[in-house]
C-alpha positions as CSV (number, residue, x, y, z in Angstrom):
1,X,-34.2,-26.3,-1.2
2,X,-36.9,-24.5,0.8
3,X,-39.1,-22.5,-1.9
4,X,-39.2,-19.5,-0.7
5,X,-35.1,-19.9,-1.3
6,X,-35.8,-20.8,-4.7
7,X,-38.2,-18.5,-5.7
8,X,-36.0,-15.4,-4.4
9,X,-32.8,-16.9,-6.8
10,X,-34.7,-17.4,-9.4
11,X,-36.2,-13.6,-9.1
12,X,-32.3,-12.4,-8.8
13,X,-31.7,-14.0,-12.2
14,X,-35.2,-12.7,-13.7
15,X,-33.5,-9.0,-12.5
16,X,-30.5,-9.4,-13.4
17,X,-30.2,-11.3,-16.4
18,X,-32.4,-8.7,-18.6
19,X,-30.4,-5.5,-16.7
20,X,-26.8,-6.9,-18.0
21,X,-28.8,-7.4,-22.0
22,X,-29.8,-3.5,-21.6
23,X,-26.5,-2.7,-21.2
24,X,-24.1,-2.0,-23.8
25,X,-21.5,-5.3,-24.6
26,X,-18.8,-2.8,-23.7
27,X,-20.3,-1.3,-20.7
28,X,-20.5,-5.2,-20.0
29,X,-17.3,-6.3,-20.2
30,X,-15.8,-3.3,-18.3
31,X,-17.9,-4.6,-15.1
32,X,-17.5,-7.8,-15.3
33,X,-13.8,-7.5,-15.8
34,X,-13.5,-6.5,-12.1
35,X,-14.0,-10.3,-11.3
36,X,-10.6,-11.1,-12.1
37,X,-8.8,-8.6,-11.2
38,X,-10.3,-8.3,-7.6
39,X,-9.4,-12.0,-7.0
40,X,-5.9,-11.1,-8.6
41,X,-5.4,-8.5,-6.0
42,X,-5.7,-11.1,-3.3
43,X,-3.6,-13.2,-4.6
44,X,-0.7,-10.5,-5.5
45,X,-1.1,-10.5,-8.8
46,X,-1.0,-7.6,-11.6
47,X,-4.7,-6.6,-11.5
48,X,-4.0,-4.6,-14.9
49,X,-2.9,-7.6,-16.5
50,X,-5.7,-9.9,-15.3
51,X,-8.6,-6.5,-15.7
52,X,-7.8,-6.9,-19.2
53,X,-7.4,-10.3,-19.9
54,X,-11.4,-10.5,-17.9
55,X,-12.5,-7.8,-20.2
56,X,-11.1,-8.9,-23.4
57,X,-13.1,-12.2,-23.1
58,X,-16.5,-10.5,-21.7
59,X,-16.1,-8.4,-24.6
60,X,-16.4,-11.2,-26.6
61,X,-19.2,-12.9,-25.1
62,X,-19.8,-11.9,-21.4
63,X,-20.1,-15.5,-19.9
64,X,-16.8,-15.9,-21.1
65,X,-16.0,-14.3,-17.9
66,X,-15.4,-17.5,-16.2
67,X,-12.3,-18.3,-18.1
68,X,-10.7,-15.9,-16.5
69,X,-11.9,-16.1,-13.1
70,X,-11.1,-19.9,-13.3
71,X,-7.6,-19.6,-14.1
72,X,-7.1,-17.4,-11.3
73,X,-8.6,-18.9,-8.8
74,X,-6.5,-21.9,-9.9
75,X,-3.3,-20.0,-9.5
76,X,-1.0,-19.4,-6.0
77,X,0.6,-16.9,-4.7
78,X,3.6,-16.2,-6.7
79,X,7.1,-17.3,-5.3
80,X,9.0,-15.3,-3.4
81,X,12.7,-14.9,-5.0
82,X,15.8,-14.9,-2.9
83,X,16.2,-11.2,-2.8
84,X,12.7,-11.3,-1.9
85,X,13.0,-13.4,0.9
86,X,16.1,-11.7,2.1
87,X,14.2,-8.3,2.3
88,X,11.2,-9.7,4.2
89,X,13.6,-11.3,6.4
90,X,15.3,-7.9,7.1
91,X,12.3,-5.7,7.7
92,X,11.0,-9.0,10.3
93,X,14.2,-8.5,12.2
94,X,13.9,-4.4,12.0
95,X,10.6,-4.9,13.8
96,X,11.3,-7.6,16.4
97,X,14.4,-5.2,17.4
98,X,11.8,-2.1,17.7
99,X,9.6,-4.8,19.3
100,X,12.2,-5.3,22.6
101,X,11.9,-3.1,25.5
102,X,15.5,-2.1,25.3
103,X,14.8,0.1,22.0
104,X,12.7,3.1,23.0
105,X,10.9,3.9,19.8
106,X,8.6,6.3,19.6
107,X,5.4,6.4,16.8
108,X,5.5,8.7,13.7
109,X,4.0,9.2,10.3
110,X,5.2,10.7,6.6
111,X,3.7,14.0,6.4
112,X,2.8,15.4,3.1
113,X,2.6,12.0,1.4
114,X,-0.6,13.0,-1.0
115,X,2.1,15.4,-2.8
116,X,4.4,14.6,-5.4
117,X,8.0,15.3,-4.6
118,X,10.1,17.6,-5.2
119,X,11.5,15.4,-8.7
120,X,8.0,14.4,-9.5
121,X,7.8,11.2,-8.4
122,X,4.4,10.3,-7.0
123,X,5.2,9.3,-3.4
124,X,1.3,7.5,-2.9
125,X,2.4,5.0,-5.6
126,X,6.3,4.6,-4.7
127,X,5.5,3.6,-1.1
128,X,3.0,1.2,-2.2
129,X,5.9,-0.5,-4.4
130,X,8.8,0.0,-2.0
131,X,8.0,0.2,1.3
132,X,6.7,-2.4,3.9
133,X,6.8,-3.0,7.6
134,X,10.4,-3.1,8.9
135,X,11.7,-0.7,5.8
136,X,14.4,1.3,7.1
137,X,13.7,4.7,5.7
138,X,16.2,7.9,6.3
139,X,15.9,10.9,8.2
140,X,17.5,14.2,7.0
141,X,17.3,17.7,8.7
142,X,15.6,20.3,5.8
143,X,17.4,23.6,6.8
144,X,16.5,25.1,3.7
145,X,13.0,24.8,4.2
146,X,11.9,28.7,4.6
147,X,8.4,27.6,6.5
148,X,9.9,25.2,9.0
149,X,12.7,25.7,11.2
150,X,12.4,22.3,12.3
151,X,11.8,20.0,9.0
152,X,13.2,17.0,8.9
153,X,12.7,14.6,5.6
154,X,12.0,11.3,5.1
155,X,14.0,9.7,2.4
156,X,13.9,6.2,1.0
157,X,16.9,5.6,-2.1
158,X,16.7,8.8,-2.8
159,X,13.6,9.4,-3.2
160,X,11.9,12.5,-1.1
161,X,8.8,10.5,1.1
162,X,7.7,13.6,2.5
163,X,8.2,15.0,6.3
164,X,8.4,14.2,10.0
165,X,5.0,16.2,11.2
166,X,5.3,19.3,12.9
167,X,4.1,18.5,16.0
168,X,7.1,15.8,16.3
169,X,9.8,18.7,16.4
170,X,11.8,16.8,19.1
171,X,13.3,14.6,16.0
172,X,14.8,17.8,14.6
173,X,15.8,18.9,18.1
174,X,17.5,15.2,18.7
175,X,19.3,15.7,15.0
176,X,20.4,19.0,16.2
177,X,21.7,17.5,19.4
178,X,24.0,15.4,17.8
179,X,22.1,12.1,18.5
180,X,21.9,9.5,15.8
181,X,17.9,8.4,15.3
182,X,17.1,5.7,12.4
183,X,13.5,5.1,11.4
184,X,11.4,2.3,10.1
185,X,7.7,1.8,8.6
186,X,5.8,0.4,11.0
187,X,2.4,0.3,8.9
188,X,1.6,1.0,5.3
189,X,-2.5,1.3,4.4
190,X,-2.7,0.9,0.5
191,X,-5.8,1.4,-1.3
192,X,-7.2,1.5,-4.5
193,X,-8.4,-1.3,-7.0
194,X,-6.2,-1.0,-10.1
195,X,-3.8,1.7,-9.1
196,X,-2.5,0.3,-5.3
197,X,-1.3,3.8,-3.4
198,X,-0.5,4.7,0.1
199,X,-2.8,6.0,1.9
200,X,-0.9,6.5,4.8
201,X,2.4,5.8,6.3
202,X,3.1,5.4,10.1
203,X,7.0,5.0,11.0
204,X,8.6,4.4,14.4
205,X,11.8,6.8,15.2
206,X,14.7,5.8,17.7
207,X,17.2,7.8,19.2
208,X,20.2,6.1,19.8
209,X,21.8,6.6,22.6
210,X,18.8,8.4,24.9
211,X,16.9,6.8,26.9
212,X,14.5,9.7,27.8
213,X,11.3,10.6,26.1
214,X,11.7,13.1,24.0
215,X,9.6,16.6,24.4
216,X,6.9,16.5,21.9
């Protein structure tokens, strides 16, 4: 090893070594605990669960660290489960059919995702749990809605997603028409290290039966 090379890792270690003993043992443990969790995340695994179990043994001594990050970088992904596999199968087929030429489909996005719905549930962390690429997700005209003439709702189970934007109107016009549309997610962006959200949704909307664009 050159010694330049050497000289420079030996000077990280003279660094960093004395700036982790200034620290508090808690303060510590609660950045070293990342390790496992970030590593977790990759491997779709509960980051909680393996955030804790990294910061439990730092806590205890901080080069304990590698216990954790050992066993996890030892482990697979998990297995997928029939149901599993039968819903991944589904949403592959809901794309490949948006995916032919013959379905005109036209490009989308869930409005109003950042706010909680209507019955409280938070929609950033149910669409990071529920939905995925080919997800077949429901469109229903909002008539009551005093602001909007032309509202139309995502819903998935239930569950109020948010709403078609405004500048997509032609869906509402289409509903009104007396057309049938169904929608899908196309794309999900999910952020966040222990709490995984949405960031943003994008759907794809076709009207079936029409073969026209639609006026946007």
């Amino acid at each position: 090893m050159p010694t330049s090379i050497t000289g420079a890792h030996h000077m990280n270690e003279d660094i960093i070594i004395p700036w982790l003993w200034q620290l508090s043992p808690t303060w510590v443990a609660l950045l070293t605990g990342l390790a496992p969790a970030v590593i977790a995340g990759f491997k779709w695994r509960p980051m909680i669960r393996w955030y804790l179990y990294g910061f439990a043994c730092a806590l205890l001594a901080w080069p304990l660290i590698a216990l954790p990050i050992v066993h996890v970088l030892l482990l697979g992904r998990p297995v997928v489960s029939s149901p599993q596999l039968r819903l991944e199968q589904r949403r592959a087929q809901a794309l490949a059919l948006f995916a032919e030429s013959a379905v005109a489909s036209y490009p989308s996005w869930i409005a109003g995702l950042r706010r909680k719905s209507p019955g409280g549930v938070d929609r950033r962390r149910y669409a990071s749990g529920h939905l995925g690429p080919g997800e077949a997700i429901e469109l229903v005209r909002d008539r009551a809605n005093q602001r909007d003439d032309d509202a139309v709702v995502y819903y998935h189970r239930g569950v109020h997603l948010g709403h078609v934007p405004k500048r997509h109107r032609w869906v509402a016009d289409a509903i009104d028409d007396g057309h049938r549309l169904i929608a899908i997610v196309d794309q999900i962006k999910v952020g966040g290290l222990l709490r995984r959200r949405a960031k943003f949704v994008s759907t794809r909307i076709a009207v079936l039966g029409h073969s026209e664009r639609p006026r946007t």
